[in-house]
VMD Tcl script that draws the C-alpha trace (Angstrom):
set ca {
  {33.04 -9.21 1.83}
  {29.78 -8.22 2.60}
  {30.80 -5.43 5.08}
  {32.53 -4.20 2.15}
  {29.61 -4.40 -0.45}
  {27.28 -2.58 2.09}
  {29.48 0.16 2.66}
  {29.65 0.70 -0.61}
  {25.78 0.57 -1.68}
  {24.99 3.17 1.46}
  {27.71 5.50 -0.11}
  {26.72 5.00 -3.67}
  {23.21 5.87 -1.96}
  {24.40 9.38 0.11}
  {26.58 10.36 -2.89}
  {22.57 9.38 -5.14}
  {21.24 12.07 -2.50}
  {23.70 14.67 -2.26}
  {23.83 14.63 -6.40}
  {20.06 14.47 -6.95}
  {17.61 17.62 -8.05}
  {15.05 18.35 -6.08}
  {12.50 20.95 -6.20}
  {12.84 22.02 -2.66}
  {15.70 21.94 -0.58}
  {14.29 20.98 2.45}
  {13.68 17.27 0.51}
  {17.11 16.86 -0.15}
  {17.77 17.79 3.73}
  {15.20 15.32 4.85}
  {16.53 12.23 2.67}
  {19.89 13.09 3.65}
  {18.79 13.11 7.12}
  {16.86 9.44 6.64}
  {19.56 7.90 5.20}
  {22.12 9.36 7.48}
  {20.24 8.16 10.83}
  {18.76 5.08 9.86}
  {21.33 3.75 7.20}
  {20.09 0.42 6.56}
  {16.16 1.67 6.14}
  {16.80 4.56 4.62}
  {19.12 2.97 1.60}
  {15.91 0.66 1.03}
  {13.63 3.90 1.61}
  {15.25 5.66 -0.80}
  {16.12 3.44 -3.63}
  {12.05 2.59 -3.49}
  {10.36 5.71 -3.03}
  {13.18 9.18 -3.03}
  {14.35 8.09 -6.55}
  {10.77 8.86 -7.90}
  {10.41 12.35 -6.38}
  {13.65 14.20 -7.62}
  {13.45 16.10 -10.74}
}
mol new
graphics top color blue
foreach p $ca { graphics top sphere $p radius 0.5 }
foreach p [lrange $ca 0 end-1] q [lrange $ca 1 end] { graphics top cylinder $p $q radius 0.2 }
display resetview
């Protein structure tokens, strides 16, 4: 069950990233990057600080 609820909160989170505006590409590269290689860090990374910086 829980497998299942993480999986599903890390691709809520690279479907939040892929969606999002930025003002630069190269952010939207880098936080796809972060939460691709470090997927439990960079779902907590992201929901904390990335949601703040997109447009």
């Amino acid at each position: 069950m829980w497998k299942v609820l993480g999986f599903l909160v890390y691709a809520y989170t690279i479907y939040d990233v892929v969606t999002s505006r930025f003002a630069n590409q190269n952010d939207k590269l880098i936080w796809i990057l972060i939460v691709l290689l470090l997927p439990f860090l960079g779902t907590i990374l992201w929901f904390v600080i990335g949601r703040g910086k997109r447009i």
